[in-house]
FIVO-722436 format. One line per field, with one value per residue: residue number from 1; residue in one letter; y, z, x of N, C-alpha, C in turn. Coordinates in Angstrom, 1 decimal, padded with zeros to 4 digits. Layout:
i	[NUM / ...]
aa	[A / ...]
nc2	[Y / ...]
nc3	[Z / ...]
nc1	[X / ...]
cac2	[Y / ...]
cac3	[Z / ...]
cac1	[X / ...]
cc2	[Y / ...]
cc3	[Z / ...]
cc1	[X / ...]
***
This chain:
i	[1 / 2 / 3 / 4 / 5 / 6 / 7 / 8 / 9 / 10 / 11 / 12 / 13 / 14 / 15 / 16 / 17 / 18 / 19 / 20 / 21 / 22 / 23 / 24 / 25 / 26 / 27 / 28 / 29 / 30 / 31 / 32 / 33 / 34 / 35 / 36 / 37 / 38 / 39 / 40 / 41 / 42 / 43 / 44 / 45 / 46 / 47 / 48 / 49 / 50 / 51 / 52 / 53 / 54 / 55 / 56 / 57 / 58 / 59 / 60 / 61 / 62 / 63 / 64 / 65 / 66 / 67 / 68 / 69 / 70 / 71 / 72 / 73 / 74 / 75 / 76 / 77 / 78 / 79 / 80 / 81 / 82 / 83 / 84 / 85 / 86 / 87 / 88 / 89 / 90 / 91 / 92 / 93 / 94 / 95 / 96 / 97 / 98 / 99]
aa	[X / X / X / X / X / X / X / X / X / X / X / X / X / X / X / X / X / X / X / X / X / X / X / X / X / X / X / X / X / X / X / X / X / X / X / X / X / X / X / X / X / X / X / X / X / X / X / X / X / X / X / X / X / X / X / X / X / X / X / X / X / X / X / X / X / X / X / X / X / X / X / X / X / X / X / X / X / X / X / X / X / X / X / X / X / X / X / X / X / X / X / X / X / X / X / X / X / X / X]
nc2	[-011.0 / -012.0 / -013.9 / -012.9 / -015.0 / -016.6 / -014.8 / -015.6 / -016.4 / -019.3 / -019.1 / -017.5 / -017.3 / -019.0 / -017.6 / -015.6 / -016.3 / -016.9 / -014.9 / -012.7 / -014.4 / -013.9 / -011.0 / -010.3 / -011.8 / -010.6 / -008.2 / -006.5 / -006.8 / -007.5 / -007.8 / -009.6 / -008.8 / -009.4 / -012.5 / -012.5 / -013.9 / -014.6 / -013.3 / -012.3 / -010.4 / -010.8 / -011.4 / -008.8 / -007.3 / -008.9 / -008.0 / -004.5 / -005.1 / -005.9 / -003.5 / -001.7 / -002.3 / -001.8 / 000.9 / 001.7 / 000.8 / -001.3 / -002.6 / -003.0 / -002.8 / -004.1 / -003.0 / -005.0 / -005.1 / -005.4 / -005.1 / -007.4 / -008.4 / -009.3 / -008.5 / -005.2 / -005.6 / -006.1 / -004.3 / -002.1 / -003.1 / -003.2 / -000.1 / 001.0 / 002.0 / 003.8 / 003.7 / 001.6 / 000.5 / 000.6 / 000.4 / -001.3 / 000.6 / 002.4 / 001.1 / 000.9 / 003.3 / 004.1 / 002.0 / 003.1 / 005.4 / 005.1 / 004.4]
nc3	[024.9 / 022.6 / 021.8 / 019.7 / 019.0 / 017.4 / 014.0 / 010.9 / 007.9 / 007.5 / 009.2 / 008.8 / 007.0 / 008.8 / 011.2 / 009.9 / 009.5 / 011.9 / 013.4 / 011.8 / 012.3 / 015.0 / 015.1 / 013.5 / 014.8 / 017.2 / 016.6 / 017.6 / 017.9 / 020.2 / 020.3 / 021.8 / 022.2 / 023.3 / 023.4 / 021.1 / 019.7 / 017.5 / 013.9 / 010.9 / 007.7 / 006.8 / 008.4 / 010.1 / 007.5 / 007.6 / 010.3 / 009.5 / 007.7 / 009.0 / 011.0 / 009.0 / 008.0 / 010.4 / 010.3 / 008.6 / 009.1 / 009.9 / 011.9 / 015.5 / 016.0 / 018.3 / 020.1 / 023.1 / 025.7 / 025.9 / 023.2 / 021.8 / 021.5 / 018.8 / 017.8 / 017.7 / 015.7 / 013.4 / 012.8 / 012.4 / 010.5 / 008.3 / 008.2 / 009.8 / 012.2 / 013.8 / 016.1 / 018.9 / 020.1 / 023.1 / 024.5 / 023.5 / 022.2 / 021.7 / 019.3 / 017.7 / 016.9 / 015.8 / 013.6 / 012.4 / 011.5 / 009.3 / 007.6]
nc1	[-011.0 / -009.0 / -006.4 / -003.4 / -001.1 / 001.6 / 002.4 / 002.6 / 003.3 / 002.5 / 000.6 / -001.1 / -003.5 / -005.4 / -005.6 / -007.0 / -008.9 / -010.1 / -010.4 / -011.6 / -014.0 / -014.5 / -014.4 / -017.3 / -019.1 / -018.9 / -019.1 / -016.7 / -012.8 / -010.6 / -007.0 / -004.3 / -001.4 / 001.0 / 002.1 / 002.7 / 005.1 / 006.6 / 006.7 / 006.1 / 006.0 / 003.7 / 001.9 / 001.4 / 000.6 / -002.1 / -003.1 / -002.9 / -005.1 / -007.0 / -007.2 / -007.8 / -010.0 / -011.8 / -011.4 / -013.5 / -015.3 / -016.4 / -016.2 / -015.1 / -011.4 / -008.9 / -005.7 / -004.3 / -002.1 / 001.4 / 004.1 / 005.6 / 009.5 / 009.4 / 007.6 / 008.0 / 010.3 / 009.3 / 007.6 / 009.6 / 011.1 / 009.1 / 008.9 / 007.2 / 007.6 / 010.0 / 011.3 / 011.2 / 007.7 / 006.5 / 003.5 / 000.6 / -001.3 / 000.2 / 001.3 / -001.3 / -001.8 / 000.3 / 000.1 / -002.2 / -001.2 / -000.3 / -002.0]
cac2	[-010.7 / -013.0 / -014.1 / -013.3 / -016.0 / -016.4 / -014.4 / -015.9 / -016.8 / -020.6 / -019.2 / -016.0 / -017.4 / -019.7 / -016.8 / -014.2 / -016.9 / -016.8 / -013.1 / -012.5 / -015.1 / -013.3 / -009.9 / -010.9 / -012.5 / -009.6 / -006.6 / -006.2 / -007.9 / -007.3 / -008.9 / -009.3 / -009.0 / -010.0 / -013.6 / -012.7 / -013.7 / -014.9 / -012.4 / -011.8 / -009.2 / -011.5 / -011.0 / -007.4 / -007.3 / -009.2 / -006.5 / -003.6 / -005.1 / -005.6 / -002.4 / -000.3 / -002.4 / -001.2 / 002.4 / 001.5 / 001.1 / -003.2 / -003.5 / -002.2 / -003.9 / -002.7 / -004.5 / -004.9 / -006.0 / -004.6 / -005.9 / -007.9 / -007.6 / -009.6 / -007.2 / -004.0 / -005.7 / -006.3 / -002.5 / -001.2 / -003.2 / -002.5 / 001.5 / 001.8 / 002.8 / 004.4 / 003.2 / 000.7 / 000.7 / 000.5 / -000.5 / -001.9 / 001.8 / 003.1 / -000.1 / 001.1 / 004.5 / 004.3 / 001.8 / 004.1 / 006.5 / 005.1 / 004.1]
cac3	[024.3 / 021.3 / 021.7 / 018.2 / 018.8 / 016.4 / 012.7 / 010.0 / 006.4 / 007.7 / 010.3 / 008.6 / 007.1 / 010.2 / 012.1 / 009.9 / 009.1 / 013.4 / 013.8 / 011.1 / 012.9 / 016.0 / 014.2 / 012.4 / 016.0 / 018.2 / 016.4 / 018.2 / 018.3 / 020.9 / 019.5 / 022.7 / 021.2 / 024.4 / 023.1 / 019.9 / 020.0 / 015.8 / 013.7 / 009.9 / 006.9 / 006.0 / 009.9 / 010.0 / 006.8 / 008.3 / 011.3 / 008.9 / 007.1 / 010.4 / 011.0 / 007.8 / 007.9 / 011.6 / 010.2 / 007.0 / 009.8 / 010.0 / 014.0 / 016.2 / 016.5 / 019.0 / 020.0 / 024.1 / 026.1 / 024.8 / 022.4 / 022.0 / 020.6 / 017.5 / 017.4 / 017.2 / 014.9 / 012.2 / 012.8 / 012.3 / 009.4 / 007.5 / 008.4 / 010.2 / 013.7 / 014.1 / 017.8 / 019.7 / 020.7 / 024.5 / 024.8 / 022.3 / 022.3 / 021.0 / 018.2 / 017.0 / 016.7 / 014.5 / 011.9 / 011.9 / 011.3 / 007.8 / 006.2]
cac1	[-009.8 / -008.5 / -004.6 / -002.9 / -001.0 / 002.7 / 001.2 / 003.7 / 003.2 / 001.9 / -000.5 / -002.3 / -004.8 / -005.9 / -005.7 / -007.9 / -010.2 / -010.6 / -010.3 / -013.3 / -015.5 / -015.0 / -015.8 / -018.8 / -020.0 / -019.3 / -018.6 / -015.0 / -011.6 / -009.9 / -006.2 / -003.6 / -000.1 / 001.6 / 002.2 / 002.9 / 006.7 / 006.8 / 005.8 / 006.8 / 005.3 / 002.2 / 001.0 / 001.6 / 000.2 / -003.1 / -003.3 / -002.9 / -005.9 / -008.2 / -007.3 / -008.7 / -011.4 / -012.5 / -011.6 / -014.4 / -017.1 / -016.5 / -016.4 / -013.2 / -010.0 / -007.9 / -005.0 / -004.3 / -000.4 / 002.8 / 004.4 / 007.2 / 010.4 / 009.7 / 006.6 / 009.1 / 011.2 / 008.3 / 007.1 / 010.9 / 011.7 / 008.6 / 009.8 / 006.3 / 008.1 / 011.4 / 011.8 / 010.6 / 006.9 / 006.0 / 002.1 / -000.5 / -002.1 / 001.1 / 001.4 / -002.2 / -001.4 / 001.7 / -000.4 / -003.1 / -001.1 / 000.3 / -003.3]
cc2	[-012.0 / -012.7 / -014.2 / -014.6 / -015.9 / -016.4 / -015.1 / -016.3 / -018.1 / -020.5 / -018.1 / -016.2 / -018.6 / -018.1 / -015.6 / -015.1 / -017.0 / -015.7 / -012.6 / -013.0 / -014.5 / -011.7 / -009.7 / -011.1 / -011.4 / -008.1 / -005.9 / -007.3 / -007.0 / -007.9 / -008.5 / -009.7 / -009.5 / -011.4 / -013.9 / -013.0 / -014.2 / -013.8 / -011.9 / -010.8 / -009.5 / -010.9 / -009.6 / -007.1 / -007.5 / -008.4 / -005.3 / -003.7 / -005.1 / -004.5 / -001.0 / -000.8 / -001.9 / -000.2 / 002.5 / 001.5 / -000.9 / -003.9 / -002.9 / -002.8 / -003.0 / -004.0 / -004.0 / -005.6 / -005.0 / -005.7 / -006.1 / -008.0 / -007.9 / -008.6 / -006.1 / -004.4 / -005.7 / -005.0 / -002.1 / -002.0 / -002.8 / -001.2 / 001.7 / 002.6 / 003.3 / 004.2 / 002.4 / 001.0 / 000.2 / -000.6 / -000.4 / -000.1 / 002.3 / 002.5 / 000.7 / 002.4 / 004.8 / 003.1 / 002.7 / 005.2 / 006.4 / 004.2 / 005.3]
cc3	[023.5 / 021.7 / 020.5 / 017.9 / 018.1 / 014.9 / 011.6 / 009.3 / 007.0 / 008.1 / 009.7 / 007.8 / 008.1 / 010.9 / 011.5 / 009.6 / 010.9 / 013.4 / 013.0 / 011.6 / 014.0 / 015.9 / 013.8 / 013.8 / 016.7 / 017.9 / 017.0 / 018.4 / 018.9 / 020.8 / 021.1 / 022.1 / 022.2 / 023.5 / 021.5 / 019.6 / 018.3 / 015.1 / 012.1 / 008.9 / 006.4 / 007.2 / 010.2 / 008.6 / 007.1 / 009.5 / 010.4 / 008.3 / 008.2 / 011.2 / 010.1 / 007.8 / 008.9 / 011.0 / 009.5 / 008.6 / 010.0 / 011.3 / 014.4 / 016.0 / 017.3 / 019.7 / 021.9 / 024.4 / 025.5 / 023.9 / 022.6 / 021.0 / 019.3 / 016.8 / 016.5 / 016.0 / 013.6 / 011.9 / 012.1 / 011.1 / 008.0 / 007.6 / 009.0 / 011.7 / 013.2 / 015.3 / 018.0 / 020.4 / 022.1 / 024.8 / 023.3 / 022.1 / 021.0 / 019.2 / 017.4 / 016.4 / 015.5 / 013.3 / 011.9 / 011.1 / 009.0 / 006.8 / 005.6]
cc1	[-009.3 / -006.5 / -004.5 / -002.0 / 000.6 / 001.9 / 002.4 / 002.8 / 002.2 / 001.0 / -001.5 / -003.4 / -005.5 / -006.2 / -006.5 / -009.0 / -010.7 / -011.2 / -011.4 / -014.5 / -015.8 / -015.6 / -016.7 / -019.6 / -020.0 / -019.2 / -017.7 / -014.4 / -010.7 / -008.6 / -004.8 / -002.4 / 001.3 / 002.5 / 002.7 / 004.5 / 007.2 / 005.6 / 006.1 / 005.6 / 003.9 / 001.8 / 000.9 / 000.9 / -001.4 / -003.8 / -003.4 / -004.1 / -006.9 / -008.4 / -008.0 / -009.8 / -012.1 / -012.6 / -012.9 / -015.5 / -017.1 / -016.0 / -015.4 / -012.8 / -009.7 / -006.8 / -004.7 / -002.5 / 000.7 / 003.7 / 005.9 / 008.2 / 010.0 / 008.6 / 007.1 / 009.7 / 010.1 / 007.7 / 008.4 / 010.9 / 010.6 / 008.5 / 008.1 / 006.7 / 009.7 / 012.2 / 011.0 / 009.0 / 006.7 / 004.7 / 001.7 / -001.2 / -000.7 / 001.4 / 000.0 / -002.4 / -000.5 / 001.0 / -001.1 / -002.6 / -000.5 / -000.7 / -003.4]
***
């Protein structure tokens, strides 16, 4: 399991230049969103893309933990939730649902 870590503007390419090496090496990223407590529209942005690419056939992602608030807040304000997500299951659900 890969810790996402805080995804902001400063950090998102560090963090997909990781997150690629561990896809490429294992063919799954497991991304734990627990810890993710900074989180703005570039990072969400970065998940939405390691996301279509698993759909394309380019290894799983799946994300594990529940997420935290600033999580929610980055879902809600880019209008992908309407409520607050619970678990990581529920978070992967509602992007999938808007590729």
């Amino acid at each position: 399991m890969t810790d996402t870590g805080n995804l902001t503007i400063d950090r998102v390419q560090s963090a997909k230049t990781a997150f690629l090496e561990v896809l490429s090496a294992k063919r799954s990223l497991e991304l734990d969103i627990t810890a993710c407590e900074e989180i703005d529209l570039s990072g969400l942005q970065l998940l939405v893309s390691l996301l279509r690419s698993s759909l394309s056939g380019s290894g799983k992602v799946s994300f594990r933990g529940a997420p935290t608030e600033a999580f929610n807040a980055v879902l809600l304000t880019a209008g992908v939730i309407e409520s607050p997500c619970r678990t990581a299951e529920e978070v992967e659900e509602k992007i999938k649902a808007v590729l």
